[in-house]
N, C-alpha and C positions, 0 to 999 in steps of 0.2 A: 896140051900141057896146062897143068891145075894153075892157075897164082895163088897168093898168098893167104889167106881168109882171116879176115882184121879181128884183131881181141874182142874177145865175148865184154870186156869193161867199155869198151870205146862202142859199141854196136848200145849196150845201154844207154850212154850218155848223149846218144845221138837222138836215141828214142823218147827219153826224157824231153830233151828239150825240145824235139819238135808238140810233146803235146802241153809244154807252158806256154808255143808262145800260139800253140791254139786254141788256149785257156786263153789268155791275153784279149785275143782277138775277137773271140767270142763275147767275154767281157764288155768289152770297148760295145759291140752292139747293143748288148741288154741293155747299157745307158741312155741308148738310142728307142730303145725298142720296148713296147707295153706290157705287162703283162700275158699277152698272149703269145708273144715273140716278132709281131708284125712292126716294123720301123713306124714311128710315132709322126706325123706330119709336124711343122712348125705351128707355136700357137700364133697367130694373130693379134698383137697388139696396139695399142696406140702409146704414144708417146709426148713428152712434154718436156720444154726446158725450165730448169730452175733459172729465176728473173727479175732482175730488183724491179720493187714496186713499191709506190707510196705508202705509210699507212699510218696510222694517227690513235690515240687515245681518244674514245668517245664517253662521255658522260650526259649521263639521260634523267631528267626531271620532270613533275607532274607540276605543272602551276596555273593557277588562276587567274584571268586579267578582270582588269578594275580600269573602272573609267581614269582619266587625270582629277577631273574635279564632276562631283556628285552630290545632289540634294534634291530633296521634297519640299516642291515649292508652296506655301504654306500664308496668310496671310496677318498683317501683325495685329490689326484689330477685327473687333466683331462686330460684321453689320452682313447686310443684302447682296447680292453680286446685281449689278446693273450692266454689265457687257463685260463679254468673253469673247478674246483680241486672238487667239490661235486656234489650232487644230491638232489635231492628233498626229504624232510624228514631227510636226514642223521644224526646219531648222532656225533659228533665231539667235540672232545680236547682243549682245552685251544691253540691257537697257530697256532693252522691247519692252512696252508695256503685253504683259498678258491678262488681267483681269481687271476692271474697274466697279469699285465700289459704291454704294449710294452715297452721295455726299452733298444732299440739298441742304440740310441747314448747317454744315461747315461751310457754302459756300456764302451762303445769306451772310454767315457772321463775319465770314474774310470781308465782303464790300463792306459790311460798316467799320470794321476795321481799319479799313484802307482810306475812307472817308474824314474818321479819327484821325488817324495821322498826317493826311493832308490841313485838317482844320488846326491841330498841332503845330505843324511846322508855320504855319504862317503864322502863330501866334507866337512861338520862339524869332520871329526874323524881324516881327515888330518889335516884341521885349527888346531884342539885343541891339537896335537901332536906337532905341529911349535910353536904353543903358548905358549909349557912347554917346547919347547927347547931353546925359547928367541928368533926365527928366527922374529915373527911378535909381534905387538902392540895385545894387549885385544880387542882390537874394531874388528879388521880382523877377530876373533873370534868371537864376538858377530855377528858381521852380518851374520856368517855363520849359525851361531846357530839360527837368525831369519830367513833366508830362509828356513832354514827344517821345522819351527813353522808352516810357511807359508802353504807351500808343504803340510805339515800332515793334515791340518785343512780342506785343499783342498779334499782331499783323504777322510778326514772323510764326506764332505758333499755329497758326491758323493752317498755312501756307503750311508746315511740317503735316497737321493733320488730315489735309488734305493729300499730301503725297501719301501720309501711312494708305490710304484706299483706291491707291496705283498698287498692283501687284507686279513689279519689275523683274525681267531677268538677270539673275546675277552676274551672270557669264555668258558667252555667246556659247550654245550647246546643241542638241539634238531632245528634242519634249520628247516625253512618252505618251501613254491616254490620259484624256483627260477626264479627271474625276468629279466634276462637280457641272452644275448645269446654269441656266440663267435663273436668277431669282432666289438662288438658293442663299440661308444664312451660313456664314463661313466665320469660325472661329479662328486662331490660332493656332488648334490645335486639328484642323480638317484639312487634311492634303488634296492639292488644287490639282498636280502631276508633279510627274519627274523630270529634272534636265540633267542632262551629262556631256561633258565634252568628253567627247572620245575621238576628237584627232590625234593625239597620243592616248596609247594605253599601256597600264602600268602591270606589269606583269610578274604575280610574287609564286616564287619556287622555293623549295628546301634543298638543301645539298649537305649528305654527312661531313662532321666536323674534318676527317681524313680528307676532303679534296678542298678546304678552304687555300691550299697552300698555293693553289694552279687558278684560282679565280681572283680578276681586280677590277677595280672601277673601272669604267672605256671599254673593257673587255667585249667583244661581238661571239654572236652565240644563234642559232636558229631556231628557230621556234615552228612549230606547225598546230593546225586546227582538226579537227575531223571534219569540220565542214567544208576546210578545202586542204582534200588530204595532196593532192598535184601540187601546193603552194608550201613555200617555206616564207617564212617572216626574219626579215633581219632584227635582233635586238641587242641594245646597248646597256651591260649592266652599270645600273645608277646608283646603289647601294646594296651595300654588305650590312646582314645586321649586328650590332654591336653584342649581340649575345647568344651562344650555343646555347640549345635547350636540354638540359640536365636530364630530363628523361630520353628524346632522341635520339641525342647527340648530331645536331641537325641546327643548321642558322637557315637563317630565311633573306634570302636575293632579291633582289627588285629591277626589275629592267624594264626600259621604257622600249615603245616597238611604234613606228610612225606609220596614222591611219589615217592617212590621207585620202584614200578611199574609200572611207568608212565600213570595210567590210569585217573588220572584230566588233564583239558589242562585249560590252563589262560581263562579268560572271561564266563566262566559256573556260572551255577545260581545255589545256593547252601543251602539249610535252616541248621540252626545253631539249636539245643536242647541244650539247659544248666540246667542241674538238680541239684538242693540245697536243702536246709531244709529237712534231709531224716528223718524218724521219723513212728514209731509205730501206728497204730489207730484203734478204733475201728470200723469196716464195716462191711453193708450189703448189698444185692443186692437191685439196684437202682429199682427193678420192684414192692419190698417190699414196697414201698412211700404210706400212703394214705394222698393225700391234699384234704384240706376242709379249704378253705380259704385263709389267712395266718400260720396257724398251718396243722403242719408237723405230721399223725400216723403211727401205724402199727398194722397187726393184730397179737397177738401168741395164741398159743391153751393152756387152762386149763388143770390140770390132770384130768379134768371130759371128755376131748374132747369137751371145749366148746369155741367157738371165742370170744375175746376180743379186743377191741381196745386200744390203749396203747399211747398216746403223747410222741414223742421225739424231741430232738434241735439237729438238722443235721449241719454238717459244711462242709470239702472240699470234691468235687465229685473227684474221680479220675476212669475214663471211664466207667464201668459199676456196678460200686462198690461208697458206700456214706458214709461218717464218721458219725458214729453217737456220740456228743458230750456228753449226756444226755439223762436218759430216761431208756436204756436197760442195761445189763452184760453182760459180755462176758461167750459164750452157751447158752445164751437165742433164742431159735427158732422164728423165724416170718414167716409168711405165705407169698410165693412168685408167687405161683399158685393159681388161684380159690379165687381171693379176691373179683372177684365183685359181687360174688353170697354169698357172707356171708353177716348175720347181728349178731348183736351184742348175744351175747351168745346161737347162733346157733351151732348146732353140726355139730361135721365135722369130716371125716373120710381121716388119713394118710394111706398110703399103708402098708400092709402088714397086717392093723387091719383088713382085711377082703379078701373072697372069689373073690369079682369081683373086688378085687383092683388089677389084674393082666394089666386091660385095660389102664392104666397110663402111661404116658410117662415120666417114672423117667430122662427119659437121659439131659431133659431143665434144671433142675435144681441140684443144690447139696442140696441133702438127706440128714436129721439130723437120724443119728442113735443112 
């Protein structure tokens, strides 16, 4: 016995739909599947979290050091040099003598000088004894009293011309070479060497008139050398100067830097770091960026393991690290490896989800655990 045989409308509808939902299905794989229709393996990526980190405004300057106190030591009259009291490089005292002058017949003339005023004064000590005895007038006295004035004053210039042919150190400092030899005649105008005190050195930079607002006296600031690039220098700004320069637009800073070690020497070239605005932010590694345009993404992974792209507003770089303004939270992972082989909700395998994830090279990057 025949049954029933089901409408030709319902036999379609049946047919239909069994081939959308193996369109459907089919579908669903090509998403999975490459171009050639082969299922696509997962990409391999590395991972990172976004993560507050310090970071600060840096301002960088070129300046100059200069000794504290500097001169070419020089001598005030003209005669012979008769001895030479240092050496080349020497460190030296406030006072040191360093050159002595010829000074035979200043010295001849000081002893009879000195000889005057001794025959002087005893001739004032008599006057003024006859003068309380009522033997002489006051004036007999006076005059005696002004030839000693005389005598003494005599005696004192002697004594001054004498020191002019001491060459003294002004300050206690560090000599340079020395210029001049024994015997030789030195003017005034003939430099003997140089002294510098450079246990402090005074260190002048420019900075545009725009950052005078972040810089003040007291202020600490680093400083470093090319000759010891491992070393930073602590400096203390000690003066702002009182005027922008109309063409630069640029003042000029002075900061003192303590050389106790003496290893700066005046006229070295020296860059200035000044760090401000220190402050908290939030960052990721700069390698995480995908630009497309003017808009800034990144990728982070699903808890399906699947990629996604994500818009964020980035604000200051600081070296290999970017603040992200907007967009992520803080633990949120982004993809820092293997981004240009992603597409958009493509699976993607971190290490450890599997057997051959040993071939990795975790060491590039920091690992979100």
């Amino acid at each position: 016995m025949h049954g029933r045989q089901p409408p030709m409308h319902l036999l379609r509808s049946l047919s239909t739909l069994l081939v959308t939902l193996c369109l459907l299905a089919c579908n669903q794989e090509q998403k999975q599947a490459g171009p050639d229709g082969f299922q696509r393996p997962p990409t391999k990526v590395l991972v990172s979290p976004a993560q507050f980190r310090e970071i600060s405004r840096k301002l960088e300057a070129i300046g100059t050091a200069q000794a504290n106190e500097s001169v070419t030591i020089t001598a005030k009259v003209t005669d012979t040099i008769s001895q030479i009291r240092f050496e080349d490089g020497q460190t030296i005292e406030q006072g040191d003598i360093l050159v002595e002058l010829t000074d035979t017949e200043e010295a001849a003339l000081l002893r009879e000088a000195e000889a005057n005023v001794t025959d002087a004064k005893l001739g004032l000590e008599r006057f003024d004894n006859l003068f309380l005895q009522g033997s002489i007038p006051k004036s007999q006295a006076d005059e005696a009293r002004a030839r000693y004035d005389a005598v003494l004053a005599r005696q004192q210039s002697l004594v001054a011309r004498l020191n002019d042919r001491l060459v003294l150190a002004p300050f206690s400092g560090l000599l340079g070479f020395r210029l001049v030899s024994d015997g030789s005649l030195l003017t005034p105008a003939t430099p003997i060497t140089t002294l510098d005190d450079v246990s402090t050195i005074k260190l002048d930079f420019s900075i545009a008139e725009v950052h005078l607002g972040i810089i003040e006296k007291g202020q600490r600031l680093i400083a470093h050398s090319a000759a010891f690039p491992e070393k930073g220098f602590t400096a203390t700004v000690k003066t702002i100067g009182s005027r922008v320069d109309p063409i630069s637009r640029s003042a000029i800073i002075r900061a003192h830097i303590d050389n106790a070690d003496l290893n700066l020497r005046p006229g070295m070239l020296m860059t200035v770091q000044l760090t401000t605005d220190v402050r908290d932010a939030l960052m990721i590694p700069e390698r995480a960026l995908v630009q497309r345009g003017s808009e800034v993404y990144v990728s982070t992974v699903t808890d399906q393991n699947l990629a996604t792209l994500i818009g964020i507003k980035v604000g200051t770089q600081d070296g290999l690290w970017v603040e992200v303004v907007s967009g992520l939270e803080v633990g949120q992972e982004v993809v820092t490896d293997g981004i240009l082989k992603l597409r958009e909700n493509s699976p993607v395998e971190l290490p450890g989800q599997a057997e051959d994830s040993r071939d990795l090279d975790v060491s590039a990057s920091k690992i979100s655990t």
